[in-house]
C-alpha positions in Angstrom: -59.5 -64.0 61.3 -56.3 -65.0 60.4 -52.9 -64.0 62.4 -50.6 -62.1 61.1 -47.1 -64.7 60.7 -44.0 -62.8 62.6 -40.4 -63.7 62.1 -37.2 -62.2 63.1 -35.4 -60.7 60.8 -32.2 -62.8 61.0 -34.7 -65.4 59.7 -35.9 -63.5 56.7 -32.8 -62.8 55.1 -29.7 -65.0 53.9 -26.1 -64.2 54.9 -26.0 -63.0 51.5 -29.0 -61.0 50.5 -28.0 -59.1 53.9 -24.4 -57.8 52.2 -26.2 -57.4 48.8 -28.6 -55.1 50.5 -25.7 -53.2 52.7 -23.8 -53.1 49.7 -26.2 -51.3 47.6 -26.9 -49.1 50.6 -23.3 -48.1 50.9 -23.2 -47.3 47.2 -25.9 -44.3 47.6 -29.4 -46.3 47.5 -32.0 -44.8 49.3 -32.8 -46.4 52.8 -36.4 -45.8 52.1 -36.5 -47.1 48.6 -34.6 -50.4 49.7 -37.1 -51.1 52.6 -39.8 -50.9 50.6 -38.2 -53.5 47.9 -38.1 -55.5 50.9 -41.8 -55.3 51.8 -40.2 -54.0 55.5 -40.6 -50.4 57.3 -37.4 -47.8 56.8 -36.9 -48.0 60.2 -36.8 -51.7 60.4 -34.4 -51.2 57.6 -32.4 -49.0 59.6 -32.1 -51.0 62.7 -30.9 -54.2 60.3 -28.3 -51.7 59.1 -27.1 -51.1 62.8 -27.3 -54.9 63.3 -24.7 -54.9 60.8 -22.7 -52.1 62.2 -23.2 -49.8 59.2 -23.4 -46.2 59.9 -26.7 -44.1 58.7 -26.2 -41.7 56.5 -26.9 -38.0 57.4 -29.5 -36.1 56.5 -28.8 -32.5 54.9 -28.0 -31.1 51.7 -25.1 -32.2 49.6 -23.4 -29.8 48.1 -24.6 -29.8 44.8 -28.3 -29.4 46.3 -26.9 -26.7 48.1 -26.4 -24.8 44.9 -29.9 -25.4 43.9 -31.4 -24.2 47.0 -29.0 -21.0 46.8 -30.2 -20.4 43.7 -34.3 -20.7 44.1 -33.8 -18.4 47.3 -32.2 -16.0 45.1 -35.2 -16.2 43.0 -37.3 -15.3 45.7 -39.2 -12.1 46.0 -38.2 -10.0 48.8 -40.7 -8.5 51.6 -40.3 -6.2 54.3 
């Protein structure tokens, strides 16, 4: 049975590819889809991110996807 190898983060990332990552975060990439480019869990992703002092982004609907969801309720049939 072999044992799973475990590292600390710090130690799996250069100075670098950290700020490359943050960066691309920053500029509107998906937490979720970044982590899993890294082969790491979105929360682990997360928690690097607040290593780093970088704020999460928060959930809910911009407002362009507001329009869309305004619109497909309108759409809806209505019951009493």
């Amino acid at each position: 049975m072999s044992a799973r190898q475990r590292y600390r983060l710090a130690d799996r990332f250069k100075p670098d590819e950290l700020a490359a990552l943050v960066a691309r975060y920053k500029a509107g990439e998906s937490s979720l889809q970044l982590a899993k480019e890294q082969g790491i869990a979105k929360s682990t992703f997360l928690r690097l991110l607040a290593d780093h002092n970088v704020e999460p982004r928060k959930y809910g609907l911009t407002p362009a996807k507001e329009g869309t969801a305004e619109g497909l309720i309108d759409t809806l049939p209505v019951r009493i």
